[in-house]
C-alpha positions as CSV (number, residue, x, y, z in Angstrom):
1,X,-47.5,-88.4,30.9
2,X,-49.0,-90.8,29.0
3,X,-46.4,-90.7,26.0
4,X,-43.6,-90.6,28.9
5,X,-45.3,-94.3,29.8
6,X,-45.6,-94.8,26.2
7,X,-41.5,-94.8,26.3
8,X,-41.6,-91.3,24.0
9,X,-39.1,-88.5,25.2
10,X,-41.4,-85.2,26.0
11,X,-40.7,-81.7,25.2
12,X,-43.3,-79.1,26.6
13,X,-44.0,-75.7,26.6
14,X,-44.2,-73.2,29.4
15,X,-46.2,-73.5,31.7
16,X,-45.7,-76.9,32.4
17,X,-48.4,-77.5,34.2
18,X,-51.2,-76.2,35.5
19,X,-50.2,-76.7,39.4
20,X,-47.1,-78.0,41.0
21,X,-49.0,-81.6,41.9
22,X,-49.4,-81.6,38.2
23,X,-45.6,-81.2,37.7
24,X,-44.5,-83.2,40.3
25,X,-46.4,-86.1,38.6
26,X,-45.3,-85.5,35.1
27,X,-41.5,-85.4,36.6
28,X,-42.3,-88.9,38.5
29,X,-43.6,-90.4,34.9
30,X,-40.3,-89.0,33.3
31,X,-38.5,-90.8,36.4
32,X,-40.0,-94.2,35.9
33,X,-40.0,-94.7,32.2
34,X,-36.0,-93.2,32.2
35,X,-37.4,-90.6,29.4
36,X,-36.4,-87.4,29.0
37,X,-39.2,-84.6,29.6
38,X,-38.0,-81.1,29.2
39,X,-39.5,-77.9,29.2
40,X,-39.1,-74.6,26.8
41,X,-38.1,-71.1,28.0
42,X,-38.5,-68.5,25.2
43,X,-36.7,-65.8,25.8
44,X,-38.1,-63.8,22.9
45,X,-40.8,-61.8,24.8
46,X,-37.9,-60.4,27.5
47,X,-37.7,-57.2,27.6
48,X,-33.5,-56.9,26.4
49,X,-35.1,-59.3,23.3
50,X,-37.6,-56.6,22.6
51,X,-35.0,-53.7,22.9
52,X,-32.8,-55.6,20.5
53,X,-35.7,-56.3,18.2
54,X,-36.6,-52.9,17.7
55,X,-32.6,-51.6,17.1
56,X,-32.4,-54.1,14.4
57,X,-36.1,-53.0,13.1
58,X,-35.1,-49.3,13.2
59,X,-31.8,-49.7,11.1
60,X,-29.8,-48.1,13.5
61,X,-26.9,-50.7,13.2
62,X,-27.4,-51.3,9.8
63,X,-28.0,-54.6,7.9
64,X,-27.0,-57.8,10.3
65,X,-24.8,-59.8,8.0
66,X,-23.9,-62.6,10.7
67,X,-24.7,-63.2,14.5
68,X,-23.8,-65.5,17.2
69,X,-25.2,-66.3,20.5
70,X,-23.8,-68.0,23.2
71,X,-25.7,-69.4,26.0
72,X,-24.1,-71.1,29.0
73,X,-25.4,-72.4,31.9
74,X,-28.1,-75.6,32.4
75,X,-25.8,-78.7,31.5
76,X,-24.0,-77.6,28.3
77,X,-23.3,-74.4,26.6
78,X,-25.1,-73.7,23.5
79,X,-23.2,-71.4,20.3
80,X,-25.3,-70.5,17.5
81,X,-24.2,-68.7,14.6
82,X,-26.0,-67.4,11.7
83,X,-25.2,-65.0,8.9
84,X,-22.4,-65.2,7.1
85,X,-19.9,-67.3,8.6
86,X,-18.6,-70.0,6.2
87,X,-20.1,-73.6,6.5
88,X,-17.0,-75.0,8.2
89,X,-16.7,-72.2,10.8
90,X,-21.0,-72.9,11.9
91,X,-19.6,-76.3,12.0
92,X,-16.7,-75.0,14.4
93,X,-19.2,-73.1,16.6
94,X,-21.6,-75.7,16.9
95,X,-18.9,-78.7,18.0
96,X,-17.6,-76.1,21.1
């Protein structure tokens, strides 16, 4: 809260806080200072993560030579490609 009053934008982990009075108030210092405060979900640790993990660990699909994800949802969607897609086509992806 205090780098939200500061005038810093604030990125934070999960949990965000410890109880909801605690978020409440970090959401009403985001709200006065016009700063952005957002908050990380990993979704490494979920369980269709982990399956995946271990099918690429196992070899079963062989060597990954490119990947892209797309997430939508929230207020934009997000492509990420990596592998081996040429520079201009990562460019591509990432302007969609």
């Amino acid at each position: 809260m205090d780098l939200l009053r500061a005038g810093k934008h604030v990125l934070v982990e999960k949990p965000m806080a410890t109880c909801l009075e605690e978020c409440d108030a970090m959401l009403g210092a985001a709200q006065a200072s016009g700063r952005l405060l957002s908050v990380v979900a990993q979704n490494r640790f979920k369980t269709p993560m982990m399956k995946l993990k271990r099918v690429l660990e196992s070899g079963l699909i062989g060597r990954v030579l490119h990947a892209q994800v797309t997430r939508s949802g929230g207020a934009e969607a997000v492509t990420t490609t990596s592998g081996g897609a040429a520079p201009g086509r990562r460019k591509a992806a990432a302007a969609r």
